[in-house]
SESE-999878 format. One record per residue: residue in one letter; x, y, z of N, C-alpha, C in turn. Coordinates in steps of 0.2 Angstrom, whole numbers. Layout:
N
- a:X:Y:Z:X:Y:Z:X:Y:Z;
...
END
This chain:
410
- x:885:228:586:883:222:590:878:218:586;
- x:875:221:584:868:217:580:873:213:573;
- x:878:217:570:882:216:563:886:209:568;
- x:889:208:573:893:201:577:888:196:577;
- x:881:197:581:877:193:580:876:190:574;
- x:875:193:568:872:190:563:878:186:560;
- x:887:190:562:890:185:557:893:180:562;
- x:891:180:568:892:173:572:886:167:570;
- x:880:170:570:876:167:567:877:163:558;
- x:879:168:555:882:166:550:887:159:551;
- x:892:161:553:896:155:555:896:149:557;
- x:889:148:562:886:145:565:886:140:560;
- x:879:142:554:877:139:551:881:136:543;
- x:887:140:543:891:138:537:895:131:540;
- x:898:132:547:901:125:550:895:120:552;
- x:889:122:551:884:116:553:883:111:545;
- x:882:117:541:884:115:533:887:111:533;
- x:897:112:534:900:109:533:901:103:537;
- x:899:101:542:898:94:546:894:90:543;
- x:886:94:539:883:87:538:886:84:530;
- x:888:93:527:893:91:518:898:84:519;
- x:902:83:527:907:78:528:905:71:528;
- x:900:75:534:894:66:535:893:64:529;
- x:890:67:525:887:65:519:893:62:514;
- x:899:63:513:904:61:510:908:57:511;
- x:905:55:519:909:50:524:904:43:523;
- x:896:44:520:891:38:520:896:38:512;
- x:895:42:509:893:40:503:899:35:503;
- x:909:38:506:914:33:502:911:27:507;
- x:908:25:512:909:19:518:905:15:511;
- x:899:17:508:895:14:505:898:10:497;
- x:903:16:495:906:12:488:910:6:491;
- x:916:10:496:920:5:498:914:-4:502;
- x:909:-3:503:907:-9:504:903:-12:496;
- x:904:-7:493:901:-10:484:907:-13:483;
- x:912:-11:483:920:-12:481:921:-20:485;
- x:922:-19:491:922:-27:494:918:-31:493;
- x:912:-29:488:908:-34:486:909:-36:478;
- x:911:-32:475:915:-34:469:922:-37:470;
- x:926:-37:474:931:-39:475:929:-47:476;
- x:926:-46:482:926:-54:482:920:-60:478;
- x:917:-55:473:916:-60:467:919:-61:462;
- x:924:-55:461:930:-59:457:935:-64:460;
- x:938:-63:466:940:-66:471:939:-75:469;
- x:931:-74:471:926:-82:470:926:-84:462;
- x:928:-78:457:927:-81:453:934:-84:450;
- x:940:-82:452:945:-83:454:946:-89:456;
- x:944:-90:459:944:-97:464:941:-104:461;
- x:937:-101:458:931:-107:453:936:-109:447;
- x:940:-104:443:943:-104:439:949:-110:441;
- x:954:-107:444:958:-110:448:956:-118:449;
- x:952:-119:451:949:-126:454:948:-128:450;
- x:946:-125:443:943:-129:436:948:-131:434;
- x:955:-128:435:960:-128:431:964:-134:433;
- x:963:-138:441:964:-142:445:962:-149:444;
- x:955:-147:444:953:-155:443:954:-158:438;
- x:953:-166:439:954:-169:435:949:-170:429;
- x:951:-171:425:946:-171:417:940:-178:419;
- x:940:-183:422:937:-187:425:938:-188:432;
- x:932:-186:436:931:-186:444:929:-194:444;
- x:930:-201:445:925:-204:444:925:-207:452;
- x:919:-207:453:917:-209:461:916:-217:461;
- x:920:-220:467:921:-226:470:916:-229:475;
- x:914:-234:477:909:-238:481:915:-238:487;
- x:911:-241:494:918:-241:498:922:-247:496;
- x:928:-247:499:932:-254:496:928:-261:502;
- x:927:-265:498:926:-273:502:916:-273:499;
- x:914:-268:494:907:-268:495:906:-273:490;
- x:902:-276:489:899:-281:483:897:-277:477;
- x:898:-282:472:896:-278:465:890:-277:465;
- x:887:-269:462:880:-270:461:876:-266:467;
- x:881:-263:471:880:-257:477:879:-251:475;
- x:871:-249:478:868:-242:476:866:-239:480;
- x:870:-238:485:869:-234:491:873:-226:490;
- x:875:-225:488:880:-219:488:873:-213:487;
- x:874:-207:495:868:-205:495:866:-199:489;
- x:862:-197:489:858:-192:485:862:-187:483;
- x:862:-182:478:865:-176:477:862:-170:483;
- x:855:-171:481:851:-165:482:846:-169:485;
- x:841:-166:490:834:-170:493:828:-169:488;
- x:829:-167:483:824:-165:477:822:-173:475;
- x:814:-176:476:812:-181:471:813:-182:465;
- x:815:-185:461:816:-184:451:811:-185:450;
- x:810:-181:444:805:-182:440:804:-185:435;
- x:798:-190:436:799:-197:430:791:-194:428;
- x:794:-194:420:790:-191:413:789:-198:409;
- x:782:-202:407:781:-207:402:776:-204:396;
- x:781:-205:391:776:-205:383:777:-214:382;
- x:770:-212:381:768:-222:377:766:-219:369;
- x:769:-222:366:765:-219:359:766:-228:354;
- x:763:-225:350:765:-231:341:764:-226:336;
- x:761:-227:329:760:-225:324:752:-219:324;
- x:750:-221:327:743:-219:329:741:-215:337;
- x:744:-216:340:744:-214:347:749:-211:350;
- x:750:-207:354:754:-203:359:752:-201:365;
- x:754:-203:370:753:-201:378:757:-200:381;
- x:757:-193:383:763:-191:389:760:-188:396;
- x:763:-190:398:759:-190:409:768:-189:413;
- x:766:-187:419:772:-186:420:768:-190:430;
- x:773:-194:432:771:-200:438:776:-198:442;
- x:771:-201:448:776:-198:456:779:-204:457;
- x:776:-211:456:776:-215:457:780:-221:452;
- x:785:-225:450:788:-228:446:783:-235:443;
- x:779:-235:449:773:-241:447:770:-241:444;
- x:768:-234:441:762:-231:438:765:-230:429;
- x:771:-232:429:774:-230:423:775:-237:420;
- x:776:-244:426:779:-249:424:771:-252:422;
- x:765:-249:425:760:-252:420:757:-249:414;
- x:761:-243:411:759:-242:405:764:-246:398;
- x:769:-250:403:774:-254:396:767:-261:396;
- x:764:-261:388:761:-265:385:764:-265:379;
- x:761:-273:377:763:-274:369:759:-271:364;
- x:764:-269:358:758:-264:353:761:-259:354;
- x:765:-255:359:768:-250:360:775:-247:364;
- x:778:-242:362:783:-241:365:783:-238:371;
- x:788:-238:375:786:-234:381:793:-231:382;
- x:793:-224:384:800:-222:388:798:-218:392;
- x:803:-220:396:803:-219:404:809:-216:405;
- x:808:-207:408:812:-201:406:811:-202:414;
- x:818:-202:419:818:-203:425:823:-193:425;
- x:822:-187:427:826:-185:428:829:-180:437;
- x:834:-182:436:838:-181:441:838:-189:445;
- x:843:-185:453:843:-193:454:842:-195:458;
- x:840:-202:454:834:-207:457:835:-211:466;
- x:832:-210:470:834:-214:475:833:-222:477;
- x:834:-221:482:834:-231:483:829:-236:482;
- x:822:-232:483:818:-234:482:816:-234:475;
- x:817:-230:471:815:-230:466:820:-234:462;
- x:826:-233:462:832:-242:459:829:-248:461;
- x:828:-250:466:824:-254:468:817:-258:466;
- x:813:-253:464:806:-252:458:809:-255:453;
- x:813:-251:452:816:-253:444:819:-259:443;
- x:824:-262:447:826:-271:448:822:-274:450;
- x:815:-274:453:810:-278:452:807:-277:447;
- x:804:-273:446:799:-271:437:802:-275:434;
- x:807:-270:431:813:-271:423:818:-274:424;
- x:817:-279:431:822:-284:431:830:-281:428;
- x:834:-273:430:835:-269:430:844:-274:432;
- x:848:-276:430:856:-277:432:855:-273:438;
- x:859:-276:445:864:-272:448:868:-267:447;
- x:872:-270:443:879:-268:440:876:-260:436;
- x:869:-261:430:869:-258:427:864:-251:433;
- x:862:-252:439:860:-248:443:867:-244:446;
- x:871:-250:448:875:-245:451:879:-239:447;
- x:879:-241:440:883:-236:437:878:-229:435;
- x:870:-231:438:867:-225:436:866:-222:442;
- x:868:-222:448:869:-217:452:877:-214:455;
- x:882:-217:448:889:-216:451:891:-211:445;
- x:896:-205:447:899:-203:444:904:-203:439;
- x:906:-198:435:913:-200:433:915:-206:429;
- x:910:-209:426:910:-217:421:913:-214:414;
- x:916:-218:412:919:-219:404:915:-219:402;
- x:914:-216:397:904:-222:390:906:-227:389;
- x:901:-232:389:901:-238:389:895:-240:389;
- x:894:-248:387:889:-250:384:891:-258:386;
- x:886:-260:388:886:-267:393:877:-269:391;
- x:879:-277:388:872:-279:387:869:-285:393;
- x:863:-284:396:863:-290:400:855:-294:396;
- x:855:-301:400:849:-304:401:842:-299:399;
- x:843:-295:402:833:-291:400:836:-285:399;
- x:841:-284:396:839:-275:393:852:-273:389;
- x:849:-267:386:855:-267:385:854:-258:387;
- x:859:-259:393:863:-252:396:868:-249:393;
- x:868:-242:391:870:-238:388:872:-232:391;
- x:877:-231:392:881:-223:397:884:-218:392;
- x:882:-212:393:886:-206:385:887:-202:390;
- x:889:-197:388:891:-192:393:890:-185:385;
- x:885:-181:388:882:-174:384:887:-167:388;
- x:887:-164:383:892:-159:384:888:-154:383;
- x:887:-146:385:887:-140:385:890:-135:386;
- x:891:-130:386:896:-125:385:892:-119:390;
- x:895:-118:395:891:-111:398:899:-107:403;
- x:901:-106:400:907:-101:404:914:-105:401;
- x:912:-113:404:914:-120:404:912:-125:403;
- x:917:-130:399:913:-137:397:908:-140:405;
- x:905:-140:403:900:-146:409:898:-150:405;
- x:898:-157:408:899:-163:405:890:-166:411;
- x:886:-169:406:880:-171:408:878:-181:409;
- x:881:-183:411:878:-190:412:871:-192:410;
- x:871:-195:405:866:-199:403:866:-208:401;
- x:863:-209:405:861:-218:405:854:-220:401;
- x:855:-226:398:848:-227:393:851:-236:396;
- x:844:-237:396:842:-244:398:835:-249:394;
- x:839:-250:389:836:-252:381:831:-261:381;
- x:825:-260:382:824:-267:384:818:-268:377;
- x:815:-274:378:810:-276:370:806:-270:367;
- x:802:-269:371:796:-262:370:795:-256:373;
- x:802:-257:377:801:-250:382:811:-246:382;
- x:811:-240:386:818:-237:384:816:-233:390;
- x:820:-234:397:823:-228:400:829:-225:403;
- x:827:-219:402:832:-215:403:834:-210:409;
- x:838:-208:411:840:-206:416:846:-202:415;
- x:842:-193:418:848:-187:417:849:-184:425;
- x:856:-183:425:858:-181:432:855:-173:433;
- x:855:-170:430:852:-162:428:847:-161:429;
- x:844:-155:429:837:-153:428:836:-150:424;
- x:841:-149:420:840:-147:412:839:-152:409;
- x:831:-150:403:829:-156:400:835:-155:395;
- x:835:-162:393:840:-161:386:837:-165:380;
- x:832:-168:383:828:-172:377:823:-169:374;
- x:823:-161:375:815:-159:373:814:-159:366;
- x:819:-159:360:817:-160:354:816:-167:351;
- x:818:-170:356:814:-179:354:806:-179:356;
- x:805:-176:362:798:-176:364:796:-173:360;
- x:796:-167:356:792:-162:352:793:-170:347;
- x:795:-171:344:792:-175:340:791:-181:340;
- x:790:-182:344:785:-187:346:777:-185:349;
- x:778:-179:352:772:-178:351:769:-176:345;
- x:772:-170:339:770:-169:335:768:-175:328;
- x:772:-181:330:770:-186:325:777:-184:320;
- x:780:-180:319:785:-179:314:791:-184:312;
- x:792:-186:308:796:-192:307:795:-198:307;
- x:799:-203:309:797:-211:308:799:-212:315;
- x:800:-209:320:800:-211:325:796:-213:332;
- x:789:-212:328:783:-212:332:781:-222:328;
- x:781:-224:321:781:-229:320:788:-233:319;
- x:793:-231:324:799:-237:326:798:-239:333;
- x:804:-244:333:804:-247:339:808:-244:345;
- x:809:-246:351:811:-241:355:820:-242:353;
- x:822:-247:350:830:-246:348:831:-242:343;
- x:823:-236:338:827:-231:335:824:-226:339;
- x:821:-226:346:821:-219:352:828:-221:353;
- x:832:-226:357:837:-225:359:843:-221:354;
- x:843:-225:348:847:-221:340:847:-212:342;
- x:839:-212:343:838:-204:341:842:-201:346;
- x:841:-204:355:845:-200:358:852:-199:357;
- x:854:-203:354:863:-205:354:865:-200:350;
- x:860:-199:344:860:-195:340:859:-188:340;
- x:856:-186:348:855:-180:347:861:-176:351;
- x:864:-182:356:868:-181:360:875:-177:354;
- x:876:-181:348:882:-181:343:879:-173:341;
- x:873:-173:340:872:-165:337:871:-160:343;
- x:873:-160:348:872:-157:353:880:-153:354;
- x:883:-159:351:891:-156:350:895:-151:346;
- x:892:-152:341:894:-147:334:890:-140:335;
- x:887:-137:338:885:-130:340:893:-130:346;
- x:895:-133:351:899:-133:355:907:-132:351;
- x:908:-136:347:913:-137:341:914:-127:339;
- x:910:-127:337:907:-122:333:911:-116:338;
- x:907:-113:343:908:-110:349:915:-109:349;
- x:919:-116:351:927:-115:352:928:-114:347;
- x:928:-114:340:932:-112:335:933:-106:333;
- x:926:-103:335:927:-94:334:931:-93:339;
- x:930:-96:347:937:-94:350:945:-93:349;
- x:945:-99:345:950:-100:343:955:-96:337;
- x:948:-94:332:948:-89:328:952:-82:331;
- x:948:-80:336:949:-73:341:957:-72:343;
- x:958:-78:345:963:-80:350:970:-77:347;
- x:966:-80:339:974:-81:334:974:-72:331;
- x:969:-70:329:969:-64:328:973:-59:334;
- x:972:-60:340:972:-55:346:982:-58:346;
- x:982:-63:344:990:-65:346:994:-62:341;
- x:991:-62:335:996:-58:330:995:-50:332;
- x:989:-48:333:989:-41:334:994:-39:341;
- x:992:-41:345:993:-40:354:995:-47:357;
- x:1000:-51:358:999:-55:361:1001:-53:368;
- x:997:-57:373:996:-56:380:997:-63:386;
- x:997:-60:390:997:-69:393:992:-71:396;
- x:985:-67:396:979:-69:397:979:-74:391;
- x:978:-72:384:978:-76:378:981:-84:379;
- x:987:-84:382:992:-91:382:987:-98:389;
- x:982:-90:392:979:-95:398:973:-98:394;
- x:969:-95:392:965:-95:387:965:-100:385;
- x:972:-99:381:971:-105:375:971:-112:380;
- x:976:-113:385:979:-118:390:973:-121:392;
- x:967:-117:392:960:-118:394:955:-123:388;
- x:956:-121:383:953:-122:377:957:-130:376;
- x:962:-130:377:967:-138:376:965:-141:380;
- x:962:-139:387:959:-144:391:952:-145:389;
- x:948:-142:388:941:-143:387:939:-147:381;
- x:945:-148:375:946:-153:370:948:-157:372;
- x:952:-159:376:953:-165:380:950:-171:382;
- x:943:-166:386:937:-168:391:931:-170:387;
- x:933:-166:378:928:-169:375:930:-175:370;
- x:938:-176:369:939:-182:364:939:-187:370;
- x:939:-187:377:939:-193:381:932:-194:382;
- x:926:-188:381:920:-192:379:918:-198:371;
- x:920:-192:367:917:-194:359:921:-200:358;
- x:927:-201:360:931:-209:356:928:-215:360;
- x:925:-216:367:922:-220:369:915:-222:365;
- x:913:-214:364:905:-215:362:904:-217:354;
- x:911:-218:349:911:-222:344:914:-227:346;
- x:916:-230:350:915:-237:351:908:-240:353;
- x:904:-237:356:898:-239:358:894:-240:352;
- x:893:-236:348:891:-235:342:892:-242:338;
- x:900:-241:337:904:-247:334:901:-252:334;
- x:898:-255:342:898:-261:345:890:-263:344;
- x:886:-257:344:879:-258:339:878:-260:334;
- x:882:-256:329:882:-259:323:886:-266:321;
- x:889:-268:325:891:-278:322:886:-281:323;
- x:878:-278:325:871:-284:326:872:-288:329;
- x:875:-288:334:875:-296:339:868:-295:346;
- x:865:-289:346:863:-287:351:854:-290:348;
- x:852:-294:354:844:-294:350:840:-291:352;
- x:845:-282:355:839:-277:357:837:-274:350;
- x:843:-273:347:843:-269:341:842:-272:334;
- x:837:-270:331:835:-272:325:838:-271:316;
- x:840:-276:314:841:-271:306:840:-267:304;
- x:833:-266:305:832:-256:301:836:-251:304;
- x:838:-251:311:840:-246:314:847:-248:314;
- x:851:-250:310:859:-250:308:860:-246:304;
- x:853:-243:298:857:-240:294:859:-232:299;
- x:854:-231:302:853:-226:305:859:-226:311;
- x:861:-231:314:868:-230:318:875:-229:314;
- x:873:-232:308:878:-228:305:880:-219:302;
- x:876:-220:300:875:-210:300:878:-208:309;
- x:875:-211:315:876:-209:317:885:-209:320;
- x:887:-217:317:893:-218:319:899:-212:314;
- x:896:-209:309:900:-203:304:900:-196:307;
- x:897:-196:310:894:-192:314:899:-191:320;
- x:900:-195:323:906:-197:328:913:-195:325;
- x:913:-199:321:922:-199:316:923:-193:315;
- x:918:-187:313:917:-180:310:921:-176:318;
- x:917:-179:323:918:-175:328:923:-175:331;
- x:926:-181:329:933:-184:332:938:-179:329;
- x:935:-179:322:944:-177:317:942:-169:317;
- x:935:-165:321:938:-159:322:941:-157:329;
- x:938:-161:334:941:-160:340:950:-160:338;
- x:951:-166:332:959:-167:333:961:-160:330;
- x:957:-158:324:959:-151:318:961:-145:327;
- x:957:-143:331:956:-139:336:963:-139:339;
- x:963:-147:342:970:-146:347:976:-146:341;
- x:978:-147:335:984:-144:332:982:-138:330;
- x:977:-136:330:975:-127:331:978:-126:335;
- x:976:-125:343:979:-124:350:985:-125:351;
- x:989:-131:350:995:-131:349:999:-127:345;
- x:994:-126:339:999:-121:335:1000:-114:338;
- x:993:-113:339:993:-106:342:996:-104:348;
- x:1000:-110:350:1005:-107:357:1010:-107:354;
- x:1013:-112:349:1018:-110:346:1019:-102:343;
- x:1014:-99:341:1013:-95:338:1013:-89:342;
- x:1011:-89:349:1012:-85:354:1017:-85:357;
- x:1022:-89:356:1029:-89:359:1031:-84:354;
- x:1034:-86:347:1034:-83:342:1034:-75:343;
- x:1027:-74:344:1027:-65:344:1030:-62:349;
- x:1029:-67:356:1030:-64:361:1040:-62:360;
- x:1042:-66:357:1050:-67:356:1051:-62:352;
- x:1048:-64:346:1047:-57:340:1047:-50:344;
- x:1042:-48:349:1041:-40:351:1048:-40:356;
- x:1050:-46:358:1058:-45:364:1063:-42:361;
- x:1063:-47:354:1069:-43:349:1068:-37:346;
- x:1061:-33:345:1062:-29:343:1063:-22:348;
- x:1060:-27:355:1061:-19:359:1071:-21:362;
- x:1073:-26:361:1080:-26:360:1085:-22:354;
- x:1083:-23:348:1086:-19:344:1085:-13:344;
- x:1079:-10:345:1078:-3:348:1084:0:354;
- x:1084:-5:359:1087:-4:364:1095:-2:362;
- x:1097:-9:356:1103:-8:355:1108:-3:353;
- x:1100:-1:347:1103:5:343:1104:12:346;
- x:1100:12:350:1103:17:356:1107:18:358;
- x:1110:12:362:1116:12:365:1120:10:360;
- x:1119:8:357:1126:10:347:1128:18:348;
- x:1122:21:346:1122:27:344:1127:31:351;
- x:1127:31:356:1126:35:361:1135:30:363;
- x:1136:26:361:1145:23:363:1148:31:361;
- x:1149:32:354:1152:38:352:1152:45:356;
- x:1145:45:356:1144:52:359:1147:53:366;
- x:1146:47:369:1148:45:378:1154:47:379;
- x:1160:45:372:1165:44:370:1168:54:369;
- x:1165:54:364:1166:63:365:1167:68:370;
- x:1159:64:374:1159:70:380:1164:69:388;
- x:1166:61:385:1172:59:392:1178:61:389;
- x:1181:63:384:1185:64:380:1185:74:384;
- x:1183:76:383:1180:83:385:1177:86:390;
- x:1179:80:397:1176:81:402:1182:78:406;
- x:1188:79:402:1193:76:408:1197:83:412;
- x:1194:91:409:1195:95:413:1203:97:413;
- x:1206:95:407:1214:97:408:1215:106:407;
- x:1219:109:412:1221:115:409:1225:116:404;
- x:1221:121:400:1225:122:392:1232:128:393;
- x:1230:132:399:1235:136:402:1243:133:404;
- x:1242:128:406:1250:124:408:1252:122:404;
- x:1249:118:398:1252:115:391:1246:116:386;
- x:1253:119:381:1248:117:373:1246:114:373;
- x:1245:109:373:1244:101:371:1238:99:375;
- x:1237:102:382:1231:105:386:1225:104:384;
- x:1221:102:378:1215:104:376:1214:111:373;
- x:1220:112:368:1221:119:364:1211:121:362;
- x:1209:116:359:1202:119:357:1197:121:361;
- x:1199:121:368:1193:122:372:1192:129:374;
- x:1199:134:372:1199:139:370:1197:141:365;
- x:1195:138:359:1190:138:353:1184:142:355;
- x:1182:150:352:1177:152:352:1170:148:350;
- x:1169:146:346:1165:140:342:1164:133:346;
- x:1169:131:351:1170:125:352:1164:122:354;
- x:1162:122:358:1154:120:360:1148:119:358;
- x:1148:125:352:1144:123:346:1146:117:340;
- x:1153:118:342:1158:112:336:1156:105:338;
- x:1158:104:344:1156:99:350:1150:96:349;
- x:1145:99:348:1138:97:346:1136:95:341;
- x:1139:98:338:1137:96:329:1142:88:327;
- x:1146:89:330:1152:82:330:1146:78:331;
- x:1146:77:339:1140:71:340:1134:71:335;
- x:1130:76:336:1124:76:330:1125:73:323;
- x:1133:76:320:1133:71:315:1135:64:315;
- x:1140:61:320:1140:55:322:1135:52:323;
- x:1131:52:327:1123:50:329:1117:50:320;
- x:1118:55:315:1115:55:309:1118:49:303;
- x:1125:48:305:1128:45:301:1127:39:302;
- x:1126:36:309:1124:30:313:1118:25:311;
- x:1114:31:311:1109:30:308:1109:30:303;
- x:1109:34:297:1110:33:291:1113:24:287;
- x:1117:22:292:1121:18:288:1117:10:293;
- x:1112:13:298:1110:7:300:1102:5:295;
- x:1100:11:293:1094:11:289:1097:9:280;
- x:1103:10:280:1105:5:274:1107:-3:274;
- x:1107:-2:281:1109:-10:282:1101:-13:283;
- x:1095:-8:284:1089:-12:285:1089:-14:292;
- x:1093:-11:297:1091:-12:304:1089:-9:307;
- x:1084:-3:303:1077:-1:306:1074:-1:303;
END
């Protein structure tokens, strides 16, 4: 009696084990499976992001409503975030940098004797356009294109100041394309970035630092430098796609794939996105250097020209890139054909080799009795024949071979 008690008790506690061993196995799959539906659907979104990029157009450019008057700046805000306007006033001697809440506060540090740039970033509200068409006597025209998107580069001079549009490139997964506008007047330069990535910060270190001639020029070689730094901003990007395209060409001769052919179809658009920036942006350049402009000074020509070299370089390697890319689809087809023919000739040879033999064994599978006529398949009463039979194909199937590796069709 006491021995039933303990092995009921026993069993009691081996199925109590075993309930909480299930539970426990039942949290842990619920718990992957919800890890799982969380990886799904970031790939899913990333998926989708992809897709969408592969969709749009290489220029979004945004429209005012129809019937509005030129010079309309009303299109609402990106974000509710104030921008941040940064003034360095320096000369050869001096440097001041202060960062203002207020746009008034910046238009009273532009004096003569020195230069002023006014680093407006992200963007600007209506109030502060506004500020600016009163102050700096600021175009309409040139307002409205600084809160609209999607603009060509271009370069428009008016009555008080000469405005300047580029478009700056980075590379982070994807091209992302950064609008920057410059507003070039006798002693003063501002600027306006859509981002909250600073993208000027190696012109301010030297200008604080006093490094160069650019602390004793005028603000038409601040503007030079930006234009310039923007061109060198590009050739680390240059760079980047070309190792890709390096990889792309090695992984296509090794393995080519159809990820590879997306890839590349990617790389052709994002070179697309940057010759439809760069060949505007040596027109701009172009049109500095003829001197008609009274923003821009002789000294700083020779300097636009470097930078106009600088452009031509950019341009003839974007073009090297896309006859790269097109080669390398060319060259994708190529192998992908190449591996078709050869898992075809493989295929073939087989079925070469195997006509014969097929041929043997339907020959000797028609089942005739040898007992009713001589003539019957006398050898199938052959002691050996079965053996004989097989060595027949073997050697038909050797000799097949034989005579295809002399012809060099393996």
């Amino acid at each position: 009696m006491v021995k039933d008690n303990a092995s009921t008790k026993g069993k009691k506690q081996k199925n109590f084990l075993n309930k909480e061993i299930d539970r426990s196995i039942n949290n842990v799959q619920r718990e992957v499976s919800g890890v799982q539906r969380g990886v799904d659907s970031v790939y899913k979104a990333a998926i989708r992001k992809w897709t969408t990029r592969g969709t749009t157009r290489l220029f979004s450019k945004e429209y005012t409503s129809p019937g509005m008057p030129p010079g309309t700046y009303d299109r609402p805000p990106f974000d509710s975030k104030p921008p941040i306007i940064r003034v360095i006033k320096y000369n050869k001697d001096h440097c001041e940098y202060i960062v203002v809440d207020d746009i008034l506060k910046a238009t009273s540090m532009v004096e003569q004797g020195y230069v002023t740039w006014i680093d407006i970033k992200g963007v600007p509200s209506r109030n502060l356009l506004e500020s600016l068409d009163k102050n700096f006597n600021m175009h309409p025209l040139a307002l409205e294109d600084v809160v609209a998107k999607g603009h060509r580069p271009k370069i428009d001079e008016y009555p008080n100041g000469l405005y300047m549009l580029v478009n700056g490139f980075h590379l982070n997964g994807f091209l992302n394309i950064k609008q920057i506008s410059l507003y070039l007047g006798e002693n003063y330069l501002i600027s306006f970035q859509e981002t909250a990535e600073d993208y000027f910060t190696p012109i301010q270190n030297r200008l604080l630092s006093g490094r160069g001639r650019i602390r004793s020029s005028g603000a038409d070689y601040l503007a030079y430098a930006i234009l310039d730094l923007v061109l060198d901003r590009t050739f680390p990007l240059l760079d980047a796609l070309g190792d890709i395209l390096e990889t792309l060409e090695n992984d296509i001769i090794e393995n080519p794939r159809t990820k590879s052919i997306h890839r590349i179809h990617h790389i052709k658009r994002e070179l697309t996105l940057l010759r439809k920036g760069i060949l505007p942006f040596r027109q701009i350049i172009n049109t500095l250097l003829r001197g008609e402009s009274r923003f821009v000074k002789d000294e700083t020509l020779v300097f636009l020209k470097d930078a106009y070299d600088h452009s031509i370089h950019i341009a003839d390697i974007i073009d090297s890139y896309k006859d790269l890319s097109s080669g390398l689809q060319d060259l994708y087809i190529s192998s992908v054909s190449n591996r078709t023919n050869d898992v075809m000739k493989v295929l073939t040879i087989i079925a070469t080799i195997f006509i014969p033999l097929s041929f043997v064994a339907g020959v000797y599978g028609m089942n005739f009795d040898p007992g009713v006529s001589p003539f019957n398949m006398p050898e199938l009463n052959f002691y050996f024949g079965y053996p004989m039979a097989l060595m027949i194909m073997l050697s038909v199937a050797l000799g097949m071979l034989i005579y295809f590796r002399k012809k060099r069709w393996l």
